[in-house]
C-alpha positions as CSV (number, residue, x, y, z in Angstrom):
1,X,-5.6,16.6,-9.6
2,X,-5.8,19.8,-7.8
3,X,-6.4,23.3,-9.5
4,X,-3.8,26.3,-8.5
5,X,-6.8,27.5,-5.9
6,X,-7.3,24.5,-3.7
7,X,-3.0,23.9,-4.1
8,X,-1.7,26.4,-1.2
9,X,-4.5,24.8,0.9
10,X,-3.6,21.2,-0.1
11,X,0.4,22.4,0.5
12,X,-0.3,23.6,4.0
13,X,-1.9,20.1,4.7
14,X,0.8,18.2,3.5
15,X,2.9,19.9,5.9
16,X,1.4,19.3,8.4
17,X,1.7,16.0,7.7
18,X,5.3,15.8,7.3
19,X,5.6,17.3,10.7
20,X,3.7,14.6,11.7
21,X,5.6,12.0,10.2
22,X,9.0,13.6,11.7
23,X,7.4,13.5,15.4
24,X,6.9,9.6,14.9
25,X,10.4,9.2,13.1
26,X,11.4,9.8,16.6
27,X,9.3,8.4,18.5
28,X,10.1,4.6,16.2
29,X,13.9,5.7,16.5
30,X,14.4,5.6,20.1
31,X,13.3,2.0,20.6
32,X,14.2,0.0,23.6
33,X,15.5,4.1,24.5
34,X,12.0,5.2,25.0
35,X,11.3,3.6,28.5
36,X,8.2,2.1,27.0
37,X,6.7,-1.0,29.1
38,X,3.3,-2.9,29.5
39,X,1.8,1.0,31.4
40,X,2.7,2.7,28.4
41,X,1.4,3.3,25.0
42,X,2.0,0.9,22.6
43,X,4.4,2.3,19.2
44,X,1.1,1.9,17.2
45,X,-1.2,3.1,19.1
46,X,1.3,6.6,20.1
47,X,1.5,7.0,16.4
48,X,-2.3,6.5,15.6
49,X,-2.7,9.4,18.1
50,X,-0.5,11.3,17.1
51,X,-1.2,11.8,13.2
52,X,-5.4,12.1,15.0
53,X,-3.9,14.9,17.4
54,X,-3.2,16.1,13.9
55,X,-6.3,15.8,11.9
56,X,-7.9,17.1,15.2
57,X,-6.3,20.4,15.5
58,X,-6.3,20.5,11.4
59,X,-8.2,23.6,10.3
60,X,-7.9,21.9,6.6
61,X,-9.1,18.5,7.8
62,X,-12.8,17.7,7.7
63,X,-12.4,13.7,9.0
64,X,-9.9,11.6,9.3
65,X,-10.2,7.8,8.9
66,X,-7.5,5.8,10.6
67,X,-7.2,1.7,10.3
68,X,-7.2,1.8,14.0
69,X,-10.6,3.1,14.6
70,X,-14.2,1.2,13.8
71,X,-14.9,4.0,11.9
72,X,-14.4,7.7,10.4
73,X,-14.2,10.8,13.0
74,X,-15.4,14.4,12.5
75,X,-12.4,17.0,12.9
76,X,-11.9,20.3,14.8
77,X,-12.0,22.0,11.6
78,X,-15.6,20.2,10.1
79,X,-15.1,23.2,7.7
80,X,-12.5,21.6,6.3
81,X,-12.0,20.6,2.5
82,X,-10.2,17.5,3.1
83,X,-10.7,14.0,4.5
84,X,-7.6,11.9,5.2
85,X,-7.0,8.3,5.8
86,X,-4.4,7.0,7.1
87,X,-2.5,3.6,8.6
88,X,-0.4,5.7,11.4
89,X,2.3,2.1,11.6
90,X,2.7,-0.5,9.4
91,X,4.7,-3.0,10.4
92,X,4.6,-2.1,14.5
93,X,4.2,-5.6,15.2
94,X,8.2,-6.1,14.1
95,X,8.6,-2.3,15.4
96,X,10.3,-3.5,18.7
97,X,12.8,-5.8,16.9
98,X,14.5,-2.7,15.2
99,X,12.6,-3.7,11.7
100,X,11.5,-1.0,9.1
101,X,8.1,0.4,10.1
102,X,5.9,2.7,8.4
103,X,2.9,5.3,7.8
104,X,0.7,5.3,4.6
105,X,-1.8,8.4,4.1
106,X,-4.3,9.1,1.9
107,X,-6.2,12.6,1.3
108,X,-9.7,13.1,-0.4
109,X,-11.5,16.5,-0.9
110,X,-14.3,16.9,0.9
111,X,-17.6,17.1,-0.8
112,X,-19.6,20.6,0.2
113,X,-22.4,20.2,2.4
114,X,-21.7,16.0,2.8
115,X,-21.6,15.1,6.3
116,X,-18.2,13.7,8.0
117,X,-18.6,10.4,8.3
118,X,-17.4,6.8,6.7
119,X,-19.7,7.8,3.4
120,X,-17.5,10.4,3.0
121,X,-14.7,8.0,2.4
122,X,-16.6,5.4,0.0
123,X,-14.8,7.1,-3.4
124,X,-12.7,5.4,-5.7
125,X,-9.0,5.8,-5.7
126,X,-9.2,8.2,-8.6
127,X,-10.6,11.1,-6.3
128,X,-7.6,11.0,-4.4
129,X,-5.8,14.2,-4.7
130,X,-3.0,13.3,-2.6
131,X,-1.1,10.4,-1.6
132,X,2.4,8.9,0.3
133,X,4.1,6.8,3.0
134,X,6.8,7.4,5.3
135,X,9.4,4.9,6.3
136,X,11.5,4.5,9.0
137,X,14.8,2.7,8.5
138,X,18.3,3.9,8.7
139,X,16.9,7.2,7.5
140,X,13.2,8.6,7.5
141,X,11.8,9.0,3.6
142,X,8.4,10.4,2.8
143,X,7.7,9.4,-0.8
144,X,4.4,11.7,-1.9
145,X,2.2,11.9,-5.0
146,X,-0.4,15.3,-5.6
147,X,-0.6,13.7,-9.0
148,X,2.1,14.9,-11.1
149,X,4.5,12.3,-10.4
150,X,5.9,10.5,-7.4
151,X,8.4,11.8,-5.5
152,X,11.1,11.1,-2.2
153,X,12.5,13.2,0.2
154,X,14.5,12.6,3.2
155,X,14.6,14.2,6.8
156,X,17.1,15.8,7.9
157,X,17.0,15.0,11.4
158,X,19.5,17.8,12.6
159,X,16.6,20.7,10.9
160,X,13.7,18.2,11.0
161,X,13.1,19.6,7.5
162,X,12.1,16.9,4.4
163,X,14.9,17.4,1.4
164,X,13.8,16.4,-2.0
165,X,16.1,13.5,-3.0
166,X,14.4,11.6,-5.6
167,X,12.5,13.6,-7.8
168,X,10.4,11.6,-10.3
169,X,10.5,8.5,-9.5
170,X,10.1,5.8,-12.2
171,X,9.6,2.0,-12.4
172,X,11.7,0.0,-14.3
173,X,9.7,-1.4,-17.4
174,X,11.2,-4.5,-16.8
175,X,11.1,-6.6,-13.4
176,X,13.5,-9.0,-12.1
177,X,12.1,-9.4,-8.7
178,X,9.3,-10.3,-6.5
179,X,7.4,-10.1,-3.2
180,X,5.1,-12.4,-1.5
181,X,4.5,-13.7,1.3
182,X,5.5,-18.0,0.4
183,X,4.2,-18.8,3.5
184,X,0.4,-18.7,2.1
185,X,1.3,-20.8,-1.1
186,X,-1.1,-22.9,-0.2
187,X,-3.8,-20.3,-0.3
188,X,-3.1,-18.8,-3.4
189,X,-5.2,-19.0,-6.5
190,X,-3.9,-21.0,-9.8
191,X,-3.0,-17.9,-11.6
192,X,-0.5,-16.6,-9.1
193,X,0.6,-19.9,-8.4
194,X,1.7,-19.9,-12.1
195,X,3.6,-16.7,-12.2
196,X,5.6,-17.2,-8.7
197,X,6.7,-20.9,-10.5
198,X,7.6,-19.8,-13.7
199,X,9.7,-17.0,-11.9
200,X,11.0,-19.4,-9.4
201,X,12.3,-21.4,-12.0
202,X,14.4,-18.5,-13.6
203,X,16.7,-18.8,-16.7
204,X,15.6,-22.8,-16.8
205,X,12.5,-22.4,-17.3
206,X,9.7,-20.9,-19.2
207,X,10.2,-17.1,-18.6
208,X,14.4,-17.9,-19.6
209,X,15.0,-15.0,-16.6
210,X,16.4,-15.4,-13.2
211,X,14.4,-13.5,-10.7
212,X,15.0,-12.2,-6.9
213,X,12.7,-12.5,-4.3
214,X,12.2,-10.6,-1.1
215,X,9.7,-10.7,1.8
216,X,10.1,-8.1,4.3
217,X,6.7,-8.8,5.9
218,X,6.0,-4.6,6.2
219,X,4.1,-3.3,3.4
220,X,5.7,0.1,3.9
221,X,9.3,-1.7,3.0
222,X,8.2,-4.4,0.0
223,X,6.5,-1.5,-1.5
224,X,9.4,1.0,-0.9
225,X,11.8,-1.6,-2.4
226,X,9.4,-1.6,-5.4
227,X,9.6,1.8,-5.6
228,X,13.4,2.4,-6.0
229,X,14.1,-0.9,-7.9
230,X,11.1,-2.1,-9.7
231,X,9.7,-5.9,-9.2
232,X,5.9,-6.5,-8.5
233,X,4.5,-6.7,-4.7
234,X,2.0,-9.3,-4.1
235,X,-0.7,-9.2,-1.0
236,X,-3.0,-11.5,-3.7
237,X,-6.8,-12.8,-2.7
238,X,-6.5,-16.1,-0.6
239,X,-8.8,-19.1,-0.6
240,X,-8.6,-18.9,3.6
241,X,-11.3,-16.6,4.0
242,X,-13.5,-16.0,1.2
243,X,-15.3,-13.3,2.6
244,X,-12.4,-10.9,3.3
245,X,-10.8,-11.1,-0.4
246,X,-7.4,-9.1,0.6
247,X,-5.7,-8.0,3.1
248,X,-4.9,-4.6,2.6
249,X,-7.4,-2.2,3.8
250,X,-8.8,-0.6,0.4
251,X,-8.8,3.3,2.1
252,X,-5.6,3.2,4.4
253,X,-3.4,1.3,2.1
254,X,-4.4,0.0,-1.0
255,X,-5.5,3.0,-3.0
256,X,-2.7,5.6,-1.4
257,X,0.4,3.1,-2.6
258,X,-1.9,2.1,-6.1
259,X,-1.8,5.8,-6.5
260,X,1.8,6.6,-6.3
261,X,3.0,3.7,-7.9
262,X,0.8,4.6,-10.9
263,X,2.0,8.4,-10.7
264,X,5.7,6.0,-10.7
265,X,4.5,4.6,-14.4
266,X,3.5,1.4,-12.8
267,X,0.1,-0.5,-12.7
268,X,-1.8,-1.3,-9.9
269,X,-4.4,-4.4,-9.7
270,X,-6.4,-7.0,-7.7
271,X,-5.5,-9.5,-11.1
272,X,-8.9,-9.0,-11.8
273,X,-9.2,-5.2,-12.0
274,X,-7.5,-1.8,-11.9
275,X,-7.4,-1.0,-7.9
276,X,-8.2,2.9,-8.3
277,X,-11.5,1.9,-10.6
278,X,-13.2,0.1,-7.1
279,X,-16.1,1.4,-4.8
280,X,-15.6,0.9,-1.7
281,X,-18.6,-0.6,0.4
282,X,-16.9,0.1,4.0
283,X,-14.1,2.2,5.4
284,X,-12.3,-1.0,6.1
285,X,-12.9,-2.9,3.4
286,X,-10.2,-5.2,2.3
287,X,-8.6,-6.0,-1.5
288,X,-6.4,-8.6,-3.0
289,X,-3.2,-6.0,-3.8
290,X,-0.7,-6.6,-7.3
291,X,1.5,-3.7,-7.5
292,X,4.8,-3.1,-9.8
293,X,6.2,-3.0,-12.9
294,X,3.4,-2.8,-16.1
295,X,5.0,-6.2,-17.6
296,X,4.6,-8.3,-14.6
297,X,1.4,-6.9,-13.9
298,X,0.2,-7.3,-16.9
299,X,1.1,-11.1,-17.2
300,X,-0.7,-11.4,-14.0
301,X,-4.2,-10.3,-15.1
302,X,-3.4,-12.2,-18.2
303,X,-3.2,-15.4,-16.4
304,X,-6.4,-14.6,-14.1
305,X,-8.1,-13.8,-17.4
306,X,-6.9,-17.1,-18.8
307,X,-7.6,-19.2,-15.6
308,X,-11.2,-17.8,-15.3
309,X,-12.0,-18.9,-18.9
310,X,-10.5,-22.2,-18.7
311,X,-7.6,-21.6,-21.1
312,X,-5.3,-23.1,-19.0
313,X,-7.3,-25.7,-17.4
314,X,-5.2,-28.7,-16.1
315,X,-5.0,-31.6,-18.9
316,X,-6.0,-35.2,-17.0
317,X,-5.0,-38.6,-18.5
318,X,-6.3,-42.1,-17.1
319,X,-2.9,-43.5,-16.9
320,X,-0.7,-40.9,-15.8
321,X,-2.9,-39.1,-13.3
322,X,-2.9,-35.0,-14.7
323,X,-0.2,-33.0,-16.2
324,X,-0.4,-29.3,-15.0
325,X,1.0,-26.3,-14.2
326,X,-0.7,-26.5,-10.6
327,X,-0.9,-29.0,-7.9
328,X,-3.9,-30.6,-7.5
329,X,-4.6,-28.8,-3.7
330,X,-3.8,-25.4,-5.4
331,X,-7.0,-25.8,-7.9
332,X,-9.8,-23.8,-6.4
């Protein structure tokens, strides 16, 4: 994605951002420790500025985007041949209960002579030329894609160095787990509907397979699980709110994690489409997510396909009310 001119450049960056990520490792590690109260900064809010304080100073960075700010800000360095995006914690809202938090980044190249702002940032996934999340659990991992392949590493907290631990990382073909959010069943569309049932219903039913499924309620964890195990994540369109279609911002998180977890042999999708193929209209725009293993996903858009054209369209009889896959609240 990157030729071997623009690489020591992109490498310095990248760098930079590890650093980053290492300074609020600590900062998410000392907790309760951290004498934080209602006069201090809130976890999300000290990482958002710490990854700006980085863009800032960056003499690489151009803009930086960050899903905590209305909208894109010009850098220190506005010669800079990069923009980045960036969600600086998911998860802080479970932060302060000691569960897994983390930072997604995306970087773009910036185009010469385009100004720095948010129309910087409307490009498709594909122009990405760099990619990753960190996450903070029991260790810190920084899983990173400059497209040739995904790959972990952990810090070592006693050099504050990042050790390449999983080189390669790769999907498993075949799934036998899941991740959404059950608690919006009621919102979902008929097509996901379908596949969380036939799942549900394991070796008994139609798919004959028993599947696991895990909610963690961070994106930076469900998709980190995905990663190392294989399954599908699901953040899918809801009937809720027509107008906001997903909830995963398109910039900060949807197109840095479809990235990787294609570079992973994976496929990334709204059900409808392939995520890295959409234009962004807004640097917050939000899209219905489908991420994992290229089976699942594949069954996925093959039941949106089939529900849009009617193919599985609920059969109704006078006498015994209808027969269908779907209740009759989950029909949109």
């Amino acid at each position: 994605m990157v030729d071997e001119a623009d690489r020591a450049g992109l490498d310095v960056l990248l760098g930079e951002i590890a650093r980053t990520v290492s300074r609020i490792s600590s900062l998410v590690s000392q907790g309760a420790l951290g004498g934080r109260d209602a006069r201090q900064k809130p976890l999300d809010v000290a990482a958002h500025d710490m990854f700006a304080a980085m863009c800032e100073q960056s003499a690489l960075v151009a803009a930086f985007a960050s899903a905590r700010m209305e909208a894109a800000t010009a850098a220190d360095g506005t010669q800079g041949a990069y923009l980045v995006a960036f969600e600086p914690l998911d998860g802080a809202a479970h932060a302060g209960l000691n569960v897994t938090a983390g930072t997604i980044f995306s970087v773009l190249r910036q185009h010469d002579h385009q100004p720095a702002g948010d129309a910087a940032f409307l490009r498709t996934g594909r122009d990405q030329v760099a990619a990753g999340y960190a996450i903070y659990g029991p260790s810190t991992m920084l899983v990173l894609t400059v497209g040739s392949g995904a790959h972990g590493f952990t810090l070592d907290r006693e050099t504050g160095t990042f050790i390449l631990t999983h080189p390669s990382i790769r999907l498993p073909g075949k799934a036998t787990g899941f991740s959404i959010n059950s608690a919006n069943e009621r919102l979902w569309e008929p097509p996901v509907l379908r596949f969380v049932r036939e799942c549900r219903a394991g070796s008994t039913g139609e798919r004959q397979q028993d599947f696991s499924t895990r909610w963690m309620g961070s994106t930076v964890a469900d998709v980190h699980r995905l990663m190392m195990l294989g399954g599908v994540y699901l953040q899918p369109r809801e009937r809720r709110q027509p107008a906001r279609p997903g909830r995963l911002r398109m910039l900060h998180e949807a197109n840095p994690l479809a990235l990787l977890v294609e570079q992973a042999g994976g496929i990334a999708s709204t059900g409808r489409a392939r995520l890295l193929e959409l234009e962004p209209q807004t640097v917050h725009e939000r899209v219905p997510v489908i991420l994992g293993s290229t089976c699942e996903v594949e069954r996925l858009e093959r039941y949106h396909r089939e529900y849009e054209s009617g193919a599985d369209a609920p059969f109704i009889s006078p006498l015994f009310n209808e027969r269908s896959l779907f209740r009759p609240e989950a029909r949109a």
